[in-house]
C-alpha positions, 0 to 999 in steps of 0.5 A: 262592596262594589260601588258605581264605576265612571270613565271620566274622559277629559277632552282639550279642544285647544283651538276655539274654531274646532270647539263647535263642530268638536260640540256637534260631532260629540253630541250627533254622532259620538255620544250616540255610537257610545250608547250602541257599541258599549251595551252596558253603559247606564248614563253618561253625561256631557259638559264644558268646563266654565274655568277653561273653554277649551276643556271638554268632559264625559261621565259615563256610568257602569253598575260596578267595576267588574262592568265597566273592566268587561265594556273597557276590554270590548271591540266596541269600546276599543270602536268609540277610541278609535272613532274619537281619533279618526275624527280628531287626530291630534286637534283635540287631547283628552285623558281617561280616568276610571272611577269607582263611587265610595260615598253619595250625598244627596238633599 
């Protein structure tokens, strides 16, 4: 059976003056233009690391892997890619992982 599928993208905003105009960028314009270029996207959320200031991360969600493969494949994924380094360039890192949920607990 074919779990929930995430791209987790872990941003590095190193320089603590880039950290809030990174937050407003991220939240008025990026995570906006994710939502209306990758049409299968579920949710997604948005946090900063409590261990490490500089660390930024997204979760966003896909029914299964077969979607979020056809959304990472996209010209609008490959939009929101290149939008983050005309905005960024080399001021902020980041990685992305791909995960695909096995197991859920909840209370």
């Amino acid at each position: 059976m074919e779990g929930t599928a995430f791209v987790l993208v872990r941003s590095v905003v190193a320089k603590p003056d880039d950290r809030k105009p990174f937050d407003n960028w991220y939240q008025t314009d990026h995570f906006p233009l994710v939502f209306s270029k990758i049409a299968n996207v579920n949710q997604a959320w948005r946090f900063w690391s409590k261990s490490d200031p500089a660390v930024h991360y997204t979760l966003s969600e896909f029914s299964n892997m077969s979607e979020l493969q056809r959304a990472a494949s996209s010209e609008g994924f490959k939009y929101i890619v290149a939008d983050y380094d005309r905005a960024w360039g080399s001021r902020a890192t980041r990685a992305r992982d791909i995960l695909e949920k096995v197991q859920h607990f909840s209370r």
